[in-house]
MILUMMI-235586 format. One line per field, with one value per residue (C-alpha): x, y, z; residue in one letter. Coordinates in Angstrom, 2 decimals. Each point is the difference from the previous one (the first is absolute). Layout:
// residues N
px: c(X | ...)
py: c(Y | ...)
pz: c(Z | ...)
code: c(A | ...)
// end
This chain:
// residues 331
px: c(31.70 | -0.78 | -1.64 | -3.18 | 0.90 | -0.68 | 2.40 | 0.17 | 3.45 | -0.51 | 2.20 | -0.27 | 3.96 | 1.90 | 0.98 | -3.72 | -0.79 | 2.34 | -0.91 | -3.66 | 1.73 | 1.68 | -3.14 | -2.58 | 2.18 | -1.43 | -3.00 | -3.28 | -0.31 | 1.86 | -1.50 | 2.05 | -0.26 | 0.75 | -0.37 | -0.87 | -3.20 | 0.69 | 2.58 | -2.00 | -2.53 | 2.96 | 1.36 | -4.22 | 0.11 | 3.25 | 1.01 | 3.64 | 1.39 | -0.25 | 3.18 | 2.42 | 0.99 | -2.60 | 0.89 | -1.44 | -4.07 | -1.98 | -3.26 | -1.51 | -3.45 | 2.64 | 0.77 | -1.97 | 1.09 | -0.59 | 0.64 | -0.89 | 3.06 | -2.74 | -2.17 | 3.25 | 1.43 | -3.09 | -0.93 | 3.60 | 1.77 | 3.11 | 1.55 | 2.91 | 1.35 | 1.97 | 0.01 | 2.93 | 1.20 | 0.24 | -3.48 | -0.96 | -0.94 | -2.45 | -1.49 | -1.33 | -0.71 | -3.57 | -0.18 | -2.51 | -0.60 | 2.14 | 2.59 | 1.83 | -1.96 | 0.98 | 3.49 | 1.61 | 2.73 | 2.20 | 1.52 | 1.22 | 4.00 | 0.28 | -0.54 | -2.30 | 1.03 | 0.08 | -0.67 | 3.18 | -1.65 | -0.34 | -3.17 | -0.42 | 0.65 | -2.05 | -3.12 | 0.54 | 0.22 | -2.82 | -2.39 | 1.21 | 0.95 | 1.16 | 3.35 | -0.75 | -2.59 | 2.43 | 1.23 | 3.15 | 0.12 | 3.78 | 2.78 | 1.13 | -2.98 | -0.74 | -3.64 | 1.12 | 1.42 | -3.16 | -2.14 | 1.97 | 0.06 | 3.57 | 1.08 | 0.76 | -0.06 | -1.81 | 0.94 | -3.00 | 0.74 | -2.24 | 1.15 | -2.90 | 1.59 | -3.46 | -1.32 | 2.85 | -0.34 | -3.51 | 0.07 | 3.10 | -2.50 | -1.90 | 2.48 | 2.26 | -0.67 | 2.32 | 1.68 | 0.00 | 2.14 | -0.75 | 2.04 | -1.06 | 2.13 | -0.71 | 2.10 | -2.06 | 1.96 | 2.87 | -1.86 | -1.68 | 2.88 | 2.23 | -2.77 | -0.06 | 3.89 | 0.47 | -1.93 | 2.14 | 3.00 | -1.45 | -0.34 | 3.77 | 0.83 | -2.16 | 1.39 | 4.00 | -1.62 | -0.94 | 3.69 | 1.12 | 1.41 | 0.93 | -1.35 | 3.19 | -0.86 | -3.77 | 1.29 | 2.03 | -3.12 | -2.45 | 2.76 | 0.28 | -3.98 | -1.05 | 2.54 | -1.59 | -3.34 | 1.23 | 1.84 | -3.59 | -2.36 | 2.65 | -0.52 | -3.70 | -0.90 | 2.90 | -1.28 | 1.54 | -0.57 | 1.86 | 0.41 | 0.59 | -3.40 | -2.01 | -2.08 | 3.02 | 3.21 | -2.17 | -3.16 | 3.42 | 1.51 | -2.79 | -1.29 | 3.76 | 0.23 | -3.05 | -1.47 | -3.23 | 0.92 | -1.66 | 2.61 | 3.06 | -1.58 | -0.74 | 3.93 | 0.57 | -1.67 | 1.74 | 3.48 | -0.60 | -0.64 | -3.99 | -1.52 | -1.60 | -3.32 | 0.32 | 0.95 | -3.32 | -2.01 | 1.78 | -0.78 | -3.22 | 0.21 | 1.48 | 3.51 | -0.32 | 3.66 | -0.25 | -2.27 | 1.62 | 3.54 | -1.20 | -1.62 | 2.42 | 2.78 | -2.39 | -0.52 | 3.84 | 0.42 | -0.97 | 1.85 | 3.37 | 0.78 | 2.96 | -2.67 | 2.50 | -2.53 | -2.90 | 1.25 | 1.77 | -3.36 | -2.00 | 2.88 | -0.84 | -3.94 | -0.54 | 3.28 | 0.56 | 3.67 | 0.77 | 0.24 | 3.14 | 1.56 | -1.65 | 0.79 | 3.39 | 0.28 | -1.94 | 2.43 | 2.60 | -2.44 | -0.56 | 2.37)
py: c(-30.17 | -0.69 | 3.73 | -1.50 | -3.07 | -1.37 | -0.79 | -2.36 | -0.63 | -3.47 | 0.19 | 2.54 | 0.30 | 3.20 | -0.06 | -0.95 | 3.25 | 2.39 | -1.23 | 0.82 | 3.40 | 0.13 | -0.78 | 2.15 | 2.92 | -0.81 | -2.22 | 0.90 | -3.22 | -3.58 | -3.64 | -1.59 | -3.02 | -0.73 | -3.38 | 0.99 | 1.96 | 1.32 | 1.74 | 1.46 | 1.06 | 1.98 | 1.50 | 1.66 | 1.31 | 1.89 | -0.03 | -1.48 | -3.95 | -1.08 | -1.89 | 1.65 | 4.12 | 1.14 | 3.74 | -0.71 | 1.15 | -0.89 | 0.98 | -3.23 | 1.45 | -0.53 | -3.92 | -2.87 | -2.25 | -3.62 | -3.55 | -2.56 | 0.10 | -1.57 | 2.62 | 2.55 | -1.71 | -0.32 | 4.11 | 1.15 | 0.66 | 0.32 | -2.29 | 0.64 | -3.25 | 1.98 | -3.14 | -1.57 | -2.47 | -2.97 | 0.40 | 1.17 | -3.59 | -0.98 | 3.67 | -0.16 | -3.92 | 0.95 | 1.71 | -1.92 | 3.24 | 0.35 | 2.83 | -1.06 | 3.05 | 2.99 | 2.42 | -2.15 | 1.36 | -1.51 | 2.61 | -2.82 | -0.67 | -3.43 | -3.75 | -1.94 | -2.97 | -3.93 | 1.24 | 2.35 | 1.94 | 3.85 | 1.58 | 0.43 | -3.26 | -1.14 | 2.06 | -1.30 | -3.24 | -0.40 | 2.34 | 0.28 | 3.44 | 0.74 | 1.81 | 2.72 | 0.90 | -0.46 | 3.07 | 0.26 | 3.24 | 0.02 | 2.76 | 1.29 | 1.46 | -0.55 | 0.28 | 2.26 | 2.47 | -0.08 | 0.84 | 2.89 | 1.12 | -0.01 | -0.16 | -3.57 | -2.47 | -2.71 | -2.03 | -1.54 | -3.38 | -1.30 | -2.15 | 2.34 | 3.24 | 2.08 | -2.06 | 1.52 | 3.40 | -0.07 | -0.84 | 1.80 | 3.44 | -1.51 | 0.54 | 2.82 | 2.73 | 2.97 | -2.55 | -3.13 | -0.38 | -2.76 | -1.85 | -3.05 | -2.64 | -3.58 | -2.26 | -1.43 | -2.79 | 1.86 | 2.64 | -2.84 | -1.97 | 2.88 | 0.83 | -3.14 | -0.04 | 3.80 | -1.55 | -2.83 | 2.74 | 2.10 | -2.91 | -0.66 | 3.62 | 0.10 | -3.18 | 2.17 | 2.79 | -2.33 | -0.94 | 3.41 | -0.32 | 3.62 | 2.43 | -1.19 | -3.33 | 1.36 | 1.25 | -3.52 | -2.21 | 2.50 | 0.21 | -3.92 | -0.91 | 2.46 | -2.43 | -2.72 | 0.93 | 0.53 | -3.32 | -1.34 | 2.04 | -0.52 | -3.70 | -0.17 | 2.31 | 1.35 | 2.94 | 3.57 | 1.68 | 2.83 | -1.48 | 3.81 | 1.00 | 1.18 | -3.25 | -2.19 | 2.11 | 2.61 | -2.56 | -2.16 | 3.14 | 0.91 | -3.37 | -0.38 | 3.16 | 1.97 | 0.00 | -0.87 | -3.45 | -2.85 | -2.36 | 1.61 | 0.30 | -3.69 | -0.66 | 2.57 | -2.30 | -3.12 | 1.61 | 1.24 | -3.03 | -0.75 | -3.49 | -0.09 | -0.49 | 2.72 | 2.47 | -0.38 | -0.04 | 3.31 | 1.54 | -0.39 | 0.28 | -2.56 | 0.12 | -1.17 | -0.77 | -3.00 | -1.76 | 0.98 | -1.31 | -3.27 | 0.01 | 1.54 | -2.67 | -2.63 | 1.88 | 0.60 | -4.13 | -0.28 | 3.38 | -0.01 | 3.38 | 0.96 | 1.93 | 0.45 | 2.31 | -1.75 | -3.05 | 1.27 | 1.48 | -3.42 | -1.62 | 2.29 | -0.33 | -3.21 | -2.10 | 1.38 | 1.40 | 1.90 | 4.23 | 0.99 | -3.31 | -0.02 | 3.84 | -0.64 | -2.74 | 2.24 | 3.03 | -2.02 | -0.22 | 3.34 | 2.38)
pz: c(-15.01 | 3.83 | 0.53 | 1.44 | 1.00 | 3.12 | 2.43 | 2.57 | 2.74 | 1.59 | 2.98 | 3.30 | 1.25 | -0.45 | -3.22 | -0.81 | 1.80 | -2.08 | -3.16 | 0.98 | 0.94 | -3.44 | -2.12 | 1.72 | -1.42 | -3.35 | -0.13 | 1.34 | 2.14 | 0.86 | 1.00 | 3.33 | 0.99 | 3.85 | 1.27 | 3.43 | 0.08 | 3.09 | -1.35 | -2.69 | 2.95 | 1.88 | -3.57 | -0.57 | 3.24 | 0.78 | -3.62 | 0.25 | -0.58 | 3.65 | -0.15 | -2.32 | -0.87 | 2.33 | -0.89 | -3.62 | 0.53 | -3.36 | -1.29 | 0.51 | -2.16 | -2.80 | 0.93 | -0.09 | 2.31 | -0.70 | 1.89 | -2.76 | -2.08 | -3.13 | 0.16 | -0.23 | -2.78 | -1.98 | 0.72 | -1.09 | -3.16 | 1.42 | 2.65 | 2.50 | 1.78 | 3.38 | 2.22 | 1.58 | -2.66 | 2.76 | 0.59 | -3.57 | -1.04 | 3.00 | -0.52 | -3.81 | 0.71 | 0.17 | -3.48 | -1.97 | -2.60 | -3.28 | 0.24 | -2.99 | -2.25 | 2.79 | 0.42 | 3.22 | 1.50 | 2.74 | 2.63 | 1.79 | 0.77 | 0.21 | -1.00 | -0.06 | 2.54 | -0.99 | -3.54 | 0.06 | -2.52 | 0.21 | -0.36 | -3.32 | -1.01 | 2.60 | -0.94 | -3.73 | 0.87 | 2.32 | -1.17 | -3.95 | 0.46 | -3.48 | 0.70 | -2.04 | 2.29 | 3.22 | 1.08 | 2.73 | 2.85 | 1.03 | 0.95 | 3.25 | 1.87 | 3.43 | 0.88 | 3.05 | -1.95 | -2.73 | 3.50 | 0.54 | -4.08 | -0.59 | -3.67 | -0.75 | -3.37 | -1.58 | -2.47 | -1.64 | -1.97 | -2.75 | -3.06 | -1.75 | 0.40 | -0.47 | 2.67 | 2.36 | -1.43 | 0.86 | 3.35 | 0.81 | -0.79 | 2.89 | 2.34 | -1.22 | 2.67 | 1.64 | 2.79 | -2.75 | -3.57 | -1.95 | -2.67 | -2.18 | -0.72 | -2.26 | 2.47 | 2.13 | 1.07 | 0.58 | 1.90 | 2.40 | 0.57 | 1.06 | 2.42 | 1.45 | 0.05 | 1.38 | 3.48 | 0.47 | -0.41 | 2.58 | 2.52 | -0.72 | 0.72 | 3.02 | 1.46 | -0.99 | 1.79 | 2.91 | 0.64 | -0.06 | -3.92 | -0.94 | -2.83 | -2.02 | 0.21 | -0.98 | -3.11 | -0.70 | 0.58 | -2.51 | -2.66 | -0.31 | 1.01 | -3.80 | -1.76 | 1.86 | -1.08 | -3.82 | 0.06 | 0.69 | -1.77 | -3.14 | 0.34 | 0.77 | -2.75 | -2.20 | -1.39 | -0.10 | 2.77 | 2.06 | 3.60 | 0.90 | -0.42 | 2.74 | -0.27 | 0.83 | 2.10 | 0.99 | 1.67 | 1.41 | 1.62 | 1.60 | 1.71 | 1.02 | 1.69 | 0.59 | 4.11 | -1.68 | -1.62 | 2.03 | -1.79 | 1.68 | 3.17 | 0.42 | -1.84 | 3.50 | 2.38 | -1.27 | 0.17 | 3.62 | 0.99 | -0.58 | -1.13 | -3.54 | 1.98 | 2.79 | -2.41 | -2.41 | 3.47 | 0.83 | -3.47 | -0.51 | -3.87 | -2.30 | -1.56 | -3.50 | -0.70 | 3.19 | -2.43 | -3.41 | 1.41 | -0.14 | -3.17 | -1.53 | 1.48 | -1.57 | -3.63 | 0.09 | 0.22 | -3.89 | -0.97 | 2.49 | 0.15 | 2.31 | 2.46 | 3.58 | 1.39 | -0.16 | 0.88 | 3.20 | 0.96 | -0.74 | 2.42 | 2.68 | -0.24 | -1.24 | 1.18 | 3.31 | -0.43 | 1.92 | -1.73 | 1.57 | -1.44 | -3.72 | -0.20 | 0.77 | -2.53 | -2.63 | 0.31 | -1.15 | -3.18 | -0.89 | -1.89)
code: c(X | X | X | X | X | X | X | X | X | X | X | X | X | X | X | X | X | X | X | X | X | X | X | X | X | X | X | X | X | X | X | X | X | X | X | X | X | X | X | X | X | X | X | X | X | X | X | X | X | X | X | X | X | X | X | X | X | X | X | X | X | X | X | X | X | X | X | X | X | X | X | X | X | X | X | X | X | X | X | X | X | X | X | X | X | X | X | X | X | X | X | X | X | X | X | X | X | X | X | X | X | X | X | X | X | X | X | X | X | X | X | X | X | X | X | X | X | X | X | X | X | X | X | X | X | X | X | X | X | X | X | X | X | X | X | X | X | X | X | X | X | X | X | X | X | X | X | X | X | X | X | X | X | X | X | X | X | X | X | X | X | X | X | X | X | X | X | X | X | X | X | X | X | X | X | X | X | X | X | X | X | X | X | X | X | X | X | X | X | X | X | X | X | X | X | X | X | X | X | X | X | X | X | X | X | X | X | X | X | X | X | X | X | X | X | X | X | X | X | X | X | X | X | X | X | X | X | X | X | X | X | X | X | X | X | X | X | X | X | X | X | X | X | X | X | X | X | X | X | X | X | X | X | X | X | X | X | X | X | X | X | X | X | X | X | X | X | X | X | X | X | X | X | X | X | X | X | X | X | X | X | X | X | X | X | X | X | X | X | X | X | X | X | X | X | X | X | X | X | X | X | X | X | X | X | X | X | X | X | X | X | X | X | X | X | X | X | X | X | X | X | X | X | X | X | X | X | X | X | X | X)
// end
């Protein structure tokens, strides 16, 4: 179905990068869009992202680089959306061609602020994205590890199955598995939910919160995230798919989530502020915690986790003090 389509990523961070890693197994060639042309000036001449898995070198005869994210759109069959999902809506602002008629997929863990809505939704709604034609990357796969090929899973989420089938051939390779799925609200959600976990478990780890404690946090935060998903869209689902426990476990625990190491920062003692100017990348579940604590208003869902985190980033409580209070929560 997609064997000569063209592709196009629209985004340039590391997970950008290692899905251009991941498709250049298969397809001949890729569009990219980078907004900074520098950038695109540094990546033709030493053959690397400047800014993010620098030990990834590409062919860049196989890429066509692009900064007018029209032009991209309009020359691509296929579109992957991997941009921050706070800055998601100012990025595509200046789409004025129709992408209702192409394959869009979002590879983006987050929501979309002010309109709370995650990506898909968003991407039908402004740009009448039939969802059929929405397509959702999720699982547990750390760009790092993609960089250095080790065998990891995708879960690819379409409500048109053949859709997902076709694009998961795209990206099946020795170091990547990929599974379709049908739930792509589920399968979003739980992303966005897995990095507001991890920011919990990082702020735990912060205030020296033990391995058993660890295990108490993940083991309520999946029912957590089925109590939700369950309410938002109450389909049958197993929340002990790879796509849901296994993307959870490893944003909560692995050295290579962004979302626990800026939970880290805050429990050690580090203002919301200085620890994003310390990062330099973004931590998706900071923004999701608040949308989520404003979706939740309409569906009340008894959400501890999240709601200690939004305390700690949004109210000013202090961690040590909302932790506390939140153990006493957990079973």
């Amino acid at each position: 179905m997609f064997k000569n389509s063209r592709i196009a990523i629209i985004g340039s961070g590391s997970w950008a990068t290692a899905l251009a890693k991941i498709l250049l197994n298969n397809v001949q060639s890729i569009n990219w869009y980078f907004r900074n042309p520098d950038n695109i000036d540094f990546f033709q001449k030493y053959s690397h992202n400047p800014n993010y898995l620098n030990d990834v070198f590409f062919d860049t005869e196989r890429i066509n680089f692009y900064t007018d994210i029209n032009k991209i759109c309009k020359q691509s069959d296929i579109l992957i959306f991997v941009i921050p999902s706070a800055f998601l809506k100012n990025a595509v602002a200046d789409i004025k061609v129709d992408i209702s008629n192409k394959f869009v997929i979002s590879a983006i863990k987050g929501i979309v602020p002010v309109d709370n809505l995650i990506v898909g939704k968003f991407l039908n709604k402004y740009f009448g994205v039939p969802f059929d034609s929405l397509g959702i990357i999720a699982g547990p796969c750390h760009a790092e590890e993609v960089a250095l090929e080790r065998l990891s899973y995708l879960t690819i989420a379409c409500p048109d199955v053949k859709k997902a089938r076709a694009f998961a051939l795209l990206i099946e390779s020795s170091f990547i598995r990929a599974h379709i799925s049908d739930d792509i609200y589920g399968t979003e959600y739980a992303s966005v939910l897995k990095n507001v976990i991890a920011i919990a478990s990082g702020i735990c780890h912060g205030l020296h919160y033990g391995d058993n404690f660890q295990a108490v946090l993940i083991s309520n935060a999946i029912q957590e995230i089925k109590r939700f998903v369950d309410k938002v869209h109450p389909i049958t689902r197993d929340i002990k798919g790879s796509s849901y426990l296994g993307d959870l476990l490893v944003t909560a625990y692995s050295q290579f989530s962004r979302n626990r190491m800026f939970g880290t920062m805050i429990g050690k003692g580090y203002t919301v502020r200085s620890a994003q100017l310390e990062m330099h990348m973004v931590a998706e579940g900071y923004y999701a915690v608040k949308c989520i604590k404003e979706i939740n208003e309409e569906h009340n869902v008894n959400m501890p986790i999240c709601d200690a985190v939004y305390n700690i980033c949004y109210e000013g409580i202090s961690p040590a003090i909302e932790i506390r209070l939140l153990t006493e929560n957990l079973r």
